[in-house]
C-alpha positions as CSV (number, residue, x, y, z in Angstrom):
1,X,122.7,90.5,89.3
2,X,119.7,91.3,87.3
3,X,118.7,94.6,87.0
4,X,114.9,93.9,87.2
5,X,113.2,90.8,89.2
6,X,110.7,88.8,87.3
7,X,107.7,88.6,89.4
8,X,106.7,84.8,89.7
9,X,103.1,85.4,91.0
10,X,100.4,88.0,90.6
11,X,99.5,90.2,93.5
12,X,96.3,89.4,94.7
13,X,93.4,91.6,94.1
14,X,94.9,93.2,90.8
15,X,93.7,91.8,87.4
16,X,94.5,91.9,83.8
17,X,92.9,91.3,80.6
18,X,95.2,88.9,78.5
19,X,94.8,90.0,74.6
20,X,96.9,87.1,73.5
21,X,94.5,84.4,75.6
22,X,91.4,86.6,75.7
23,X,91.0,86.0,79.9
24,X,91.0,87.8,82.7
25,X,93.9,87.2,84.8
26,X,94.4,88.0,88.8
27,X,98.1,89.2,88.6
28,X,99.9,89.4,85.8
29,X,100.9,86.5,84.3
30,X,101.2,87.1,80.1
31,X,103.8,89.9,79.5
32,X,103.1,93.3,79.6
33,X,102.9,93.7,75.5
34,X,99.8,90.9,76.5
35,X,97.6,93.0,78.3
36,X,95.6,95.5,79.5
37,X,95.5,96.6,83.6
38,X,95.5,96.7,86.5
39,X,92.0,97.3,87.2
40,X,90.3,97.0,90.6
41,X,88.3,94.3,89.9
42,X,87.3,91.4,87.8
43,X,84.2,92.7,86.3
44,X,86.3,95.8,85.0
45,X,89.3,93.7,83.6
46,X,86.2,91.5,81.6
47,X,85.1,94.5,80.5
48,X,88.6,95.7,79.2
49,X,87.8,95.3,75.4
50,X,84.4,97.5,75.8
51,X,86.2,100.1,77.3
52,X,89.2,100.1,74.9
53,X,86.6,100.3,72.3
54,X,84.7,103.3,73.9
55,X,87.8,104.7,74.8
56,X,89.2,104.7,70.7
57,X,85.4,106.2,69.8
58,X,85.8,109.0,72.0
59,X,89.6,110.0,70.8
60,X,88.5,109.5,67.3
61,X,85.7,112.2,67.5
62,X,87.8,114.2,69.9
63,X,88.3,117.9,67.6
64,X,91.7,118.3,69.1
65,X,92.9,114.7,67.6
66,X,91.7,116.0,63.8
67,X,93.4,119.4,63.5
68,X,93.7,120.5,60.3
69,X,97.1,120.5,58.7
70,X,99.4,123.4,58.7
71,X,98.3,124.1,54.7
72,X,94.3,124.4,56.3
73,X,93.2,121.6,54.1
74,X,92.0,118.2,56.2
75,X,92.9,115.3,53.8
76,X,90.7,112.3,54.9
């Protein structure tokens, strides 16, 4: 016995942005490695790549994620 099912279908309502096929999907249906979601709707899972993108611009000028090392020099 398998210890986890494979899901043939999707769930309606839930969709995915495929990275490998660059689509929005409703359920999953690429792997998980392939995508981003759930989101609540199609518009957000098209927008998936903005966000990401917003989302890495926000961390990368967060102060917390650039502390300087422990010898008080920041080597960039």
């Amino acid at each position: 016995m398998p210890l986890f099912k494979k899901r043939a279908g999707g769930k309606p309502g839930e969709w995915y942005y495929c990275l490998e096929h660059k689509k929005v999907e409703e359920g999953p249906q690429c792997p998980a490695k392939d995508r981003f979601g759930p989101y609540a709707s199609r518009k957000e899972a098209e927008q998936a790549m903005e966000t990401a993108r917003e989302r890495n611009l926000e961390w990368e000028n967060d102060p917390k994620w650039h502390d300087a090392p422990a010898g008080g020099r920041e080597d960039d």
